[in-house]
C-alpha positions as CSV (number, residue, x, y, z in Angstrom):
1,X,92.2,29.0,73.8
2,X,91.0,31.8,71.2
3,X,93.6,33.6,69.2
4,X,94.1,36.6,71.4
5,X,94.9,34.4,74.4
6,X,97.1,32.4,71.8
7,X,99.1,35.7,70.4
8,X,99.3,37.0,74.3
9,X,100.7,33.9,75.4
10,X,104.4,33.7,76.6
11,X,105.9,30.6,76.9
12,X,108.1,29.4,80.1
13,X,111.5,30.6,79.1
14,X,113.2,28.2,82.2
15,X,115.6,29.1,84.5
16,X,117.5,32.4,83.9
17,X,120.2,33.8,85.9
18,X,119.2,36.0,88.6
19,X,119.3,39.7,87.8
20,X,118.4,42.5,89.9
21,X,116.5,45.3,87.8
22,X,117.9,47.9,89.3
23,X,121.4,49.4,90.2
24,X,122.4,47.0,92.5
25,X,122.1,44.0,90.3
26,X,126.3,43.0,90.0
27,X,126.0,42.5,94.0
28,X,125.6,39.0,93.5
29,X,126.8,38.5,89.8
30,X,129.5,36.1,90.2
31,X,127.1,33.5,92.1
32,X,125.0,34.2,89.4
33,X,126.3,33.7,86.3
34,X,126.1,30.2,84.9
35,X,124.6,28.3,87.5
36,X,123.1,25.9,86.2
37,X,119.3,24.1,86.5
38,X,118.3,21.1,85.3
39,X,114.5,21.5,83.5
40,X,112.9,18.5,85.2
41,X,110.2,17.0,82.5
42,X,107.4,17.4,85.3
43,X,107.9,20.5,86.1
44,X,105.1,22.0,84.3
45,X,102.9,19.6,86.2
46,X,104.3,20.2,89.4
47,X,103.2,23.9,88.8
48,X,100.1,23.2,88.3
49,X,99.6,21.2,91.2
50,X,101.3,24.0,93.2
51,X,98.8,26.3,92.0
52,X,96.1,23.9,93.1
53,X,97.4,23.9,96.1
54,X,98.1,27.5,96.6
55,X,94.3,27.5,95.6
56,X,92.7,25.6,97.9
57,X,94.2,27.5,100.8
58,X,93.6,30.7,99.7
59,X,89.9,30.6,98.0
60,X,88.0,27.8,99.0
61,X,87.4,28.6,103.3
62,X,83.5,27.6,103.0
63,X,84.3,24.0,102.4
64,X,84.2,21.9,105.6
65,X,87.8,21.3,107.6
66,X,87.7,17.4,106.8
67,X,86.9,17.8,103.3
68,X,89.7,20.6,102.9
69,X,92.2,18.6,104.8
70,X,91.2,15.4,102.2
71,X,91.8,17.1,99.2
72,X,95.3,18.5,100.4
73,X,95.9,15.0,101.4
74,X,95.6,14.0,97.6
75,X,97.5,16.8,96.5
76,X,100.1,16.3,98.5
77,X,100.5,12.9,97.5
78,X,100.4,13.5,93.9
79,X,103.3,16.1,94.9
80,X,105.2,13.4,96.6
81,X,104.8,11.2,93.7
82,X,105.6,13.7,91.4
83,X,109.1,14.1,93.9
84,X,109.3,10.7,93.7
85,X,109.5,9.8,89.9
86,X,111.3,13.1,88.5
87,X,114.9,11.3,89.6
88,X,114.0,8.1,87.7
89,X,113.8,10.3,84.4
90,X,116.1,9.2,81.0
91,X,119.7,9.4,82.2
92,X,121.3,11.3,80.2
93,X,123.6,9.9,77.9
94,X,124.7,9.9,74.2
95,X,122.0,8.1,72.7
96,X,118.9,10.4,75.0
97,X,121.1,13.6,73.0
98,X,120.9,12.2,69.8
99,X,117.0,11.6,70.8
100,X,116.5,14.9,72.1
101,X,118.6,17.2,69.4
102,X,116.4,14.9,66.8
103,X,113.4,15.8,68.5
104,X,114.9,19.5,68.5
105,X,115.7,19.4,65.0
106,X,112.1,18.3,63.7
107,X,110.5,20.8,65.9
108,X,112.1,23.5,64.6
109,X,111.9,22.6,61.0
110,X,108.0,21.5,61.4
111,X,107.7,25.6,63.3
112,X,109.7,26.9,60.0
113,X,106.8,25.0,57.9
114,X,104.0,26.5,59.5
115,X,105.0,30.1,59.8
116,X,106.0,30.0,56.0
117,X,102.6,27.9,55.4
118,X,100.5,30.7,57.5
119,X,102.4,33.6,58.0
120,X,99.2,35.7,58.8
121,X,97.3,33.0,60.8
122,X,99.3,32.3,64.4
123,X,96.9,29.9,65.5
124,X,98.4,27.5,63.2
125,X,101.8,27.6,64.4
126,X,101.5,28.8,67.8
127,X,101.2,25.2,69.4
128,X,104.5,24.0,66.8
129,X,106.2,27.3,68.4
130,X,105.4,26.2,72.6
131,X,106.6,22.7,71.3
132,X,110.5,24.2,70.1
133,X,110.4,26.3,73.0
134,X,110.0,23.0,75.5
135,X,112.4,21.3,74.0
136,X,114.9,23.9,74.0
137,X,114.6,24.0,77.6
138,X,115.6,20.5,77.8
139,X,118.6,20.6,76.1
140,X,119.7,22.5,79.0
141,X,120.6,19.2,80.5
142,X,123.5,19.1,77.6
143,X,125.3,21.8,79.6
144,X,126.1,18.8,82.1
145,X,127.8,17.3,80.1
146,X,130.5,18.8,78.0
147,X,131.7,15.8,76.7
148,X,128.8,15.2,74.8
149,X,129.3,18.7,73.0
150,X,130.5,17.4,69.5
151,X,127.2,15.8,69.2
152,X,125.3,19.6,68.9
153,X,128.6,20.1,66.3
154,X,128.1,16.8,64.3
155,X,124.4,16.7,64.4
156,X,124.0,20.2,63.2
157,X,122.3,21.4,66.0
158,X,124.8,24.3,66.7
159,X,123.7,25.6,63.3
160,X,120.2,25.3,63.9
161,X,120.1,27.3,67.3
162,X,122.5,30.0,65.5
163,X,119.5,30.1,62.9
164,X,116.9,30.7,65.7
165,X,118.5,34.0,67.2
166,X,117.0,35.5,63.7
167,X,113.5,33.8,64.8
168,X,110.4,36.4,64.7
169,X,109.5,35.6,67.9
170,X,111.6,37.1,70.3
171,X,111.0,35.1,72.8
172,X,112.5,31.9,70.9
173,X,115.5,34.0,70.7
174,X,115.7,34.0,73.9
175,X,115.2,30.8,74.9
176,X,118.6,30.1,72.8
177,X,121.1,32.7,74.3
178,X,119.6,31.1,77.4
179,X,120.6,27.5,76.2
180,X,124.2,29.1,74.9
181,X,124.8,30.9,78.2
182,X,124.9,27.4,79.7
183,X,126.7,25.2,77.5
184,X,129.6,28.0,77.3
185,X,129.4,28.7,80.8
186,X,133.5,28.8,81.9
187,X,133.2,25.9,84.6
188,X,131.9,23.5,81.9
189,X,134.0,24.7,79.3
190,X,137.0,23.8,81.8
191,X,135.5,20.2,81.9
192,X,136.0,19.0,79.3
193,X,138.9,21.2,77.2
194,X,137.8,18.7,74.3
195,X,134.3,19.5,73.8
196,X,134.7,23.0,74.8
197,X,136.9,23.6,71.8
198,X,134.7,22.0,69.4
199,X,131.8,23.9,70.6
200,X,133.6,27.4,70.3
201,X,134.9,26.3,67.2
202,X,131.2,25.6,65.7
203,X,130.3,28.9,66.8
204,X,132.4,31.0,65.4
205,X,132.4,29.4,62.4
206,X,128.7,31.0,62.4
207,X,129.8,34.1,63.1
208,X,128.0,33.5,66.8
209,X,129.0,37.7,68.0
210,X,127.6,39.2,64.3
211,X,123.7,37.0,65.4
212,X,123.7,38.0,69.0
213,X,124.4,41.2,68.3
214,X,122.1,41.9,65.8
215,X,119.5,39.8,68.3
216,X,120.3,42.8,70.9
217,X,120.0,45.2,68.4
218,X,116.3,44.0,68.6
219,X,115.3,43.7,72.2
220,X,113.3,45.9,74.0
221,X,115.0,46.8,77.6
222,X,111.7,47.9,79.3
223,X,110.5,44.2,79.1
224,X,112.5,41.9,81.9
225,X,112.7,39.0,79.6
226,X,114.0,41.0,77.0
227,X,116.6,42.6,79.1
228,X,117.5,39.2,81.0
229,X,118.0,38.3,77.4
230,X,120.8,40.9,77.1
231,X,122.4,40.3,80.0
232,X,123.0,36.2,79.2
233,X,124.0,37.6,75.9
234,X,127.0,39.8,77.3
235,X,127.6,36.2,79.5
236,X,128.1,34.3,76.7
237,X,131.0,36.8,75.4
238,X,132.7,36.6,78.5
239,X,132.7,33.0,78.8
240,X,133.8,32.7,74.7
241,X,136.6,35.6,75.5
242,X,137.7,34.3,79.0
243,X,138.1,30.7,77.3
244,X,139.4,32.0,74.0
245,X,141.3,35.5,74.4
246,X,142.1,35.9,71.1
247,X,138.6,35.9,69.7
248,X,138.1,39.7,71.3
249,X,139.5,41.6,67.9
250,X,137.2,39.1,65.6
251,X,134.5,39.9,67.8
252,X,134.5,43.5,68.3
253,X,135.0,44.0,64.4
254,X,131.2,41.9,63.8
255,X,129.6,45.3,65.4
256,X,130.0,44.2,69.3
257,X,131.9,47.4,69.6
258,X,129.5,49.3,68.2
259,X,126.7,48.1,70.1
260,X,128.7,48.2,73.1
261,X,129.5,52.1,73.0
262,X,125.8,52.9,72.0
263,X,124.4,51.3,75.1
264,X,126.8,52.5,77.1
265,X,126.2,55.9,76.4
266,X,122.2,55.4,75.8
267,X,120.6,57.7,78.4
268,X,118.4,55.2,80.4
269,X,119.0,54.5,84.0
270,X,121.7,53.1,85.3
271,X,121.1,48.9,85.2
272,X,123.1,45.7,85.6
273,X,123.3,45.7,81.5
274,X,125.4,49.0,81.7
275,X,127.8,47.1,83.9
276,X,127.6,44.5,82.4
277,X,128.7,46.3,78.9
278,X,131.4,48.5,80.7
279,X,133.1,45.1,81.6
280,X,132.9,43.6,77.9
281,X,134.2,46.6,76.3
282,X,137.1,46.6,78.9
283,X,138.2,42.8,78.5
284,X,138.0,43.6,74.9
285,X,140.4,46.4,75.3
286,X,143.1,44.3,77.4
287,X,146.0,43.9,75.3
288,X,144.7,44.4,71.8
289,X,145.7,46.9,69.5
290,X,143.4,46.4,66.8
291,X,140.2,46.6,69.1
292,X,142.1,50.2,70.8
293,X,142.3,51.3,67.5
294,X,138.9,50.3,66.3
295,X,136.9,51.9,69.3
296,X,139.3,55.4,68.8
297,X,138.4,55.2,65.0
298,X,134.4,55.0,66.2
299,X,134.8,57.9,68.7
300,X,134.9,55.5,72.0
301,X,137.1,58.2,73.4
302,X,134.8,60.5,73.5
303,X,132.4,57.7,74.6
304,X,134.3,57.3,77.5
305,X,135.5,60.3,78.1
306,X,131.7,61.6,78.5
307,X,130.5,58.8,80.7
308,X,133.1,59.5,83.0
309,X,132.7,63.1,83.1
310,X,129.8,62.5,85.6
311,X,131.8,61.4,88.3
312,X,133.7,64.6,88.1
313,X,131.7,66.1,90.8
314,X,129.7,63.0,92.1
315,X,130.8,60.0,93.8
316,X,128.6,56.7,92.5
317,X,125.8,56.3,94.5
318,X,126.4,51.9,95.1
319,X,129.3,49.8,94.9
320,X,127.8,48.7,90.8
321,X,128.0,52.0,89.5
322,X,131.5,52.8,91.1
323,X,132.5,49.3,89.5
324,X,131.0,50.7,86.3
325,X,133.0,54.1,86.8
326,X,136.6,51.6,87.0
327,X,135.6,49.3,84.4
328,X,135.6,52.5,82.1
329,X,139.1,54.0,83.7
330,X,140.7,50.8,83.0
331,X,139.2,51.2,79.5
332,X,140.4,54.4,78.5
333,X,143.7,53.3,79.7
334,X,143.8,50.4,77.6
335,X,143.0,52.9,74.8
336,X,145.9,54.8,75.7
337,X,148.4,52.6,75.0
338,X,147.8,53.3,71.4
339,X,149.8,56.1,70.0
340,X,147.2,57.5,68.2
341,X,144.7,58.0,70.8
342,X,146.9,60.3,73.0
343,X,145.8,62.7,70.0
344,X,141.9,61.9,70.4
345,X,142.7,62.1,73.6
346,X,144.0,65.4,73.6
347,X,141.7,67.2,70.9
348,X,138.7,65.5,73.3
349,X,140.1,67.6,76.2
350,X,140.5,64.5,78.2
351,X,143.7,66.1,80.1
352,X,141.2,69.1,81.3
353,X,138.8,66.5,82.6
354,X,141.6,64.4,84.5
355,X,142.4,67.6,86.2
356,X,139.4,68.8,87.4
357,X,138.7,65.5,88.8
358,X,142.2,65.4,90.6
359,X,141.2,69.0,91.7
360,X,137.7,68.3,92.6
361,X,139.2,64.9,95.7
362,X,136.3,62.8,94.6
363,X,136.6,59.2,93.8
364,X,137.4,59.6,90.3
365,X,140.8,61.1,91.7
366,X,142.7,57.8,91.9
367,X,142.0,56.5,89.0
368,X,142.0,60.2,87.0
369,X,145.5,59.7,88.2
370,X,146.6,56.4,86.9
371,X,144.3,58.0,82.8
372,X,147.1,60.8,83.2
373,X,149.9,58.6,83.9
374,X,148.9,56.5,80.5
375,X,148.4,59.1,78.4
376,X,151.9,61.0,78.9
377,X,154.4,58.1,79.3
378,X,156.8,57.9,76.5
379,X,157.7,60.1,73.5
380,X,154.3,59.5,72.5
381,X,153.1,61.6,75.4
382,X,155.2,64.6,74.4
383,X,152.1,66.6,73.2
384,X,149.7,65.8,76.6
385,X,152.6,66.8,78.4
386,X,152.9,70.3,77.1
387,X,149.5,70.6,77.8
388,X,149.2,69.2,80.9
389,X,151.4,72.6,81.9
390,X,149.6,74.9,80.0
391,X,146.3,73.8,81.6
392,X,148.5,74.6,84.9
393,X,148.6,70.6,86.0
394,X,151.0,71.1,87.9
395,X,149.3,73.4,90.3
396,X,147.1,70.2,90.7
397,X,150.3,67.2,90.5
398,X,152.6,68.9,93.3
399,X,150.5,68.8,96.2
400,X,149.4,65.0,95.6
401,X,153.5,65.0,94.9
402,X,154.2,66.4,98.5
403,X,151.4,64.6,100.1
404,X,149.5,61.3,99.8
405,X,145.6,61.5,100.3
406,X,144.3,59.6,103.4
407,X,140.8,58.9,101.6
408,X,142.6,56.5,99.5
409,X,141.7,53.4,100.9
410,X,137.8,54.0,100.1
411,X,138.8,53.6,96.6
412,X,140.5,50.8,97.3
413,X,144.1,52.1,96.0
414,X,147.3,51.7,98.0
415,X,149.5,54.0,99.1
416,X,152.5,53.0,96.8
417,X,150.3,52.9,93.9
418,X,149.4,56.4,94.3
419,X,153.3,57.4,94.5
420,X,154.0,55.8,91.7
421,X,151.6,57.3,89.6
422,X,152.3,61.0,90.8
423,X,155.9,60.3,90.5
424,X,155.6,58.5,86.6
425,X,153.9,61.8,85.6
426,X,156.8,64.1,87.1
427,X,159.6,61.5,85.4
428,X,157.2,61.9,82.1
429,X,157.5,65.4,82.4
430,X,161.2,65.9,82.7
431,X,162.1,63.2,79.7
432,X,159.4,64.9,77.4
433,X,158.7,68.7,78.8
434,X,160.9,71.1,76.1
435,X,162.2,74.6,76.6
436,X,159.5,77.5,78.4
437,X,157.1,74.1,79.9
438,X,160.5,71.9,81.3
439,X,161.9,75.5,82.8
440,X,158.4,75.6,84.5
441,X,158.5,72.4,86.1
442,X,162.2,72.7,87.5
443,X,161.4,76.0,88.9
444,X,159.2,74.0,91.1
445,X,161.7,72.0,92.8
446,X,163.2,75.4,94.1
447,X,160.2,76.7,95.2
448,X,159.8,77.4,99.2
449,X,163.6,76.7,99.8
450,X,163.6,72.9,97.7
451,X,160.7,71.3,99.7
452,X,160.1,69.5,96.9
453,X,163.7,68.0,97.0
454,X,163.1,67.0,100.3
455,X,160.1,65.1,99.9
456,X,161.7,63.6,96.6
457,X,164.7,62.3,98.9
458,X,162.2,61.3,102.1
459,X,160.5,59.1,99.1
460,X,163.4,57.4,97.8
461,X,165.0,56.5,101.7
462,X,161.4,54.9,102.1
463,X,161.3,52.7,99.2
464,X,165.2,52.1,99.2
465,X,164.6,50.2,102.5
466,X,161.6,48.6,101.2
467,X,163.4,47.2,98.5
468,X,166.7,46.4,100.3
469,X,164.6,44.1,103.1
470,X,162.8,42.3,99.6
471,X,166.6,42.0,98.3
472,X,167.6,40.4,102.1
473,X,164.7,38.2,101.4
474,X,165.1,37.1,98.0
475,X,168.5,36.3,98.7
476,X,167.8,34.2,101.5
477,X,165.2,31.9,99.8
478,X,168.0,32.0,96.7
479,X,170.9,30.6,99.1
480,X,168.0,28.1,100.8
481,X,167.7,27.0,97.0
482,X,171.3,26.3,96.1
483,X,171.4,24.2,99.3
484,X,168.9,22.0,97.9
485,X,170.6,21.3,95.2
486,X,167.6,23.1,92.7
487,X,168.3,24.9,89.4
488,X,167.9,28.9,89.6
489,X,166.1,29.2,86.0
490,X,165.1,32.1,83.9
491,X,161.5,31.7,84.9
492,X,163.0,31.7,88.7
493,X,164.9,34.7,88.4
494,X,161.9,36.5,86.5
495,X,159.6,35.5,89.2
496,X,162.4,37.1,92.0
497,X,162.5,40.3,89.6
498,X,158.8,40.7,89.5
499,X,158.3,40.6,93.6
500,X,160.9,43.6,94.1
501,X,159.0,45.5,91.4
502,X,156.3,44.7,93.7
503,X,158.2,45.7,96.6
504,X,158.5,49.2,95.8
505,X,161.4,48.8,92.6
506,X,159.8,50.8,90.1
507,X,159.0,53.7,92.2
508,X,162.4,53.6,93.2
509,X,163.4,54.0,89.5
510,X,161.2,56.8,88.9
511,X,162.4,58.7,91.9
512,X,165.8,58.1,91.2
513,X,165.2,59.0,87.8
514,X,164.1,62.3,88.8
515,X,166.9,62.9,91.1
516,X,168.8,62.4,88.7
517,X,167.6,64.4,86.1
518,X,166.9,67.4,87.9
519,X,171.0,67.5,89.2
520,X,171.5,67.3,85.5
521,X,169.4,70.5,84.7
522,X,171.9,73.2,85.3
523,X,170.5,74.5,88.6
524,X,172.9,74.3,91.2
525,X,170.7,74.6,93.7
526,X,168.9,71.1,92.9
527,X,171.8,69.6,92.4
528,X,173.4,70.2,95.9
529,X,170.5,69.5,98.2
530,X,170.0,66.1,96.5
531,X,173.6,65.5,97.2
532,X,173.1,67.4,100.8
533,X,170.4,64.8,101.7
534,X,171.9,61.8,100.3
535,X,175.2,62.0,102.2
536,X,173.1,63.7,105.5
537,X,171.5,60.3,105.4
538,X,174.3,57.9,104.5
539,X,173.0,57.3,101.2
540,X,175.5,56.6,98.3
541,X,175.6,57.7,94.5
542,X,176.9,54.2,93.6
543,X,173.1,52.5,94.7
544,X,171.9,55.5,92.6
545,X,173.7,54.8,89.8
546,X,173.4,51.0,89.9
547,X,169.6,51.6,90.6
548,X,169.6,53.5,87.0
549,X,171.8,51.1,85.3
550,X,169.0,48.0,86.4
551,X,166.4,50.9,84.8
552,X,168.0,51.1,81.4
553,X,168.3,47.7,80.8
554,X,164.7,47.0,81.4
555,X,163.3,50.0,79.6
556,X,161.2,50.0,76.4
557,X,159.1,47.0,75.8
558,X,157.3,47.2,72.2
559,X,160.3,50.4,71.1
560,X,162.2,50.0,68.8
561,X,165.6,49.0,69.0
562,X,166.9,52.5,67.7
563,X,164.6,54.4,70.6
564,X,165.8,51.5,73.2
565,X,169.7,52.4,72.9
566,X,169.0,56.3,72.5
567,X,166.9,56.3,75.8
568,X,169.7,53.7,77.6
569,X,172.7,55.8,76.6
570,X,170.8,59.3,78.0
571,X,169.7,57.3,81.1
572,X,173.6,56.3,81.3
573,X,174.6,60.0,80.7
574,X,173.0,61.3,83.2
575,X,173.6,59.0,85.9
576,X,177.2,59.3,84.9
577,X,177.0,63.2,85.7
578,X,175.2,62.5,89.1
């Protein structure tokens, strides 16, 4: 081998996890991702015999039939034997790890020597660097068994493959966030809880997020390898986040946000690696103030807000990039819940954006709904509400008010979702919407002789039933309980809670929150058609009023205790006045 054959040779990297390169790569993502492959020792053997064989079939048709037929006799046998002995190889157990991270450990440090010895002069440590990449590959079988983990941790070995992410030659790198991908692939994690901590532990004592992501920083996309290499990379911050939640904020602050938001908005094609990255940076958002904070203070509103501004007139084009499109909704909304992004928000002209996606029926519509619904709940969304009117929303909010869309089910949203969205931003409006803005909204329930009334009341007859026949339901199972002799607990009642918010309770709330707010806004009008409709259809003030009493006493999670009893007592007020 001559020295350009040696500085153009890439070694076998092993089994990676299947990627498509383009679009559609997330199609089969969750088969994919850490499935693991155990290196056989042979295997570079086996190749070579495969080749052979491929070989003689293909190139060598002037040799007689008998001699042909020989030779694959041979081969074949060799293949067989090859078959044959690959079970019989070391079990592995603690003492073949010790052996193998040994073996691992000298490798490296003898590859460290040479390069340092002849930096210029890759001959000389070319055949040290195919040796560390083998056995790398080996230690794959570790990832079989996660008991054996604190061995990588007391042997040192975690520390050493940390060290090789920095290595010059990429494809070492590589060979180590394939390794990692494995060993802190979730299933295996969940086998052994005991390893799996020590192993995390080790990690992120070497600041495990700050070295990959200065590895990515270093790839080059437009070589497969290299991009596979980012994609195992994002794996192993999943797996770490999904077995250790609380390591997001650590992680997004070693620059993993960062690098996040500039690939994200890079202009290349559209790849599994952008999905990929629109999923990170939304698990990194889910209930974390610090990392909301940290990606408004690096602009990721405007990130986001500019990704999503292509879908405005577009539907995605294949089930990945619409998956990309939500991962990046449910982002921005996870953003919102932070007080001061509403502002960034705002000044970023995110509300004019929601709108013209609401106006424009494409896919983005849903989930444009459920953005504006975030960004104006509360006292915090006092300001977005003003301009939601000014930027005449509510030309856009009150016919998806009087009617629900029938494309909704190719975005996968349900009926009751979209009604409670539409009616969170009207019930938004009314609590936050001050003097010229709130006279605008009310003067839309008496337009074209209170239709709007009437579709408020046809809304809450349909989820009062649906939440009477949970209530019938609940009370049943409640009764069947008590006859067992079994303990109704906190937990227990929690759980019965939760199902009739599922059954249609909230939006009930809301809608009787607006009834109840617009009789209270000096219009006499509004006032006697809700009360026309309500007795018309043998409906009752009382459920109203115990339906807002339930409301105030679960409102304002996270307020404080000052807002909490201010809200209650106005809530009170005006269901008193109904």
């Amino acid at each position: 081998m001559d020295v350009g054959e040696l500085l153009s040779y890439q070694p076998d990297r092993g089994a990676k996890r299947p990627r498509q390169d383009d679009g559609g790569a997330a199609g089969g993502e969750e088969d994919s991702r850490g499935g693991k492959q155990q290196k056989g020792l042979g295997a570079r053997e086996l190749a070579r015999y495969r080749e052979v064989a491929a070989g003689i079939e293909g190139g060598l048709e002037m040799r007689e039939t008998e001699e042909l037929t020989g030779d694959k006799k041979k081969i074949l046998e060799k293949l067989m034997d090859q078959d044959e002995e690959e079970p019989e190889a070391e079990p592995v157990d603690e003492s073949s790890v010790k052996k193998m991270i040994l073996t691992f450990e000298k490798r490296s440090y003898k590859n460290q020597e040479l390069r340092i010895k002849f930096p210029d002069n890759p001959e000389k440590f070319m055949e040290s660097e195919l040796d560390l990449n083998d056995i790398i590959q080996e230690m794959h079988v570790i990832a079989t068994m996660p008991d054996l983990y604190h061995l990588l941790v007391e042997l040192n070995a975690v520390h050493s493959l940390l060290g090789l992410l920095s290595h010059e030659n990429t494809d070492v790198a590589i060979a180590v966030v394939d390794l990692l991908q494995e060993l802190t692939d979730i299933d295996t994690l969940h086998e052994s809880e005991e390893g799996a901590e020590v192993l995390i532990d080790a990690l992120l004592e070497g600041q495990v997020v700050a070295l990959l992501v200065q590895n990515m920083e270093r790839l080059d996309e437009q070589v497969k390898e290299e991009a596979d290499g980012i994609y195992n990379t994002l794996a192993i911050i999943e797996n770490m986040a999904e077995f250790r939640p609380g390591l997001c904020a650590e992680a997004a602050q070693q620059g993993l946000m960062q690098w996040l938001l500039k690939r994200i908005k890079a202009k290349m094609p559209f790849d599994a690696n952008k999905l990929y990255c629109s999923e990170i940076l939304a698990i990194l958002l889910q209930n974390n103030d610090n990392t909301r904070e940290l990606l408004g203070e690096m602009d990721g509103i405007d990130v986001l807000l500019q990704q999503l501004s292509v879908f405005k007139r577009h539907n995605p084009s294949t089930a990945e990039e619409q998956e990309m499109m939500e991962n990046l909704f449910d982002a921005l909304c996870s953003c919102l819940m932070l007080a001061s992004n509403r502002d960034r928000f705002l000044r970023g002209e995110g509300l004019q954006l929601m709108n013209l996606m609401l106006r424009e029926k494409k896919m983005s519509r849903t989930s444009a709904l459920k953005v504006l619904d975030h960004g104006m709940i509360g006292p915090e969304g006092a300001d977005n509400c003003h301009k939601f009117v000014d930027i005449l929303g509510l030309r856009t909010i009150f016919p998806l008010f009087m009617k629900t869309p029938k494309k909704m089910k190719k975005t996968g949203a349900s009926e009751k979702e979209h009604e409670e969205h539409v009616c969170s931003i009207i019930a938004s409006m009314l609590r936050n919407l001050k003097s010229q803005q709130r006279s605008r909204l009310l003067n839309k329930f008496t337009e074209n002789d209170c239709e709007k009334v009437d579709r408020l009341m046809e809304l809450h007859f349909k989820y009062l039933e649906a939440v009477q026949q949970a209530d019938k339901r609940i009370e049943g199972e409640k009764h069947e309980m008590v006859r067992r002799g079994e303990i109704l607990d906190d937990s227990m009642e929690d759980e019965f809670y939760l199902r009739r918010l599922d059954a249609g309770l909230f939006v009930l709330q809301l809608i009787c929150y607006i009834m109840v707010e617009i009789s209270n806004s000096g219009i006499s009008q509004l006032q006697q058609r809700v009360h026309q409709i309500l007795n018309l259809r043998g409906g009752s003030v009382k459920v109203v009023r115990h339906i807002m009493r339930e409301y105030a006493e679960s409102i304002g999670d996270g307020k404080s205790d000052e807002y909490k009893e201010a809200e209650r007592k106005r809530i009170m007020d005006l269901a008193d006045n109904f």
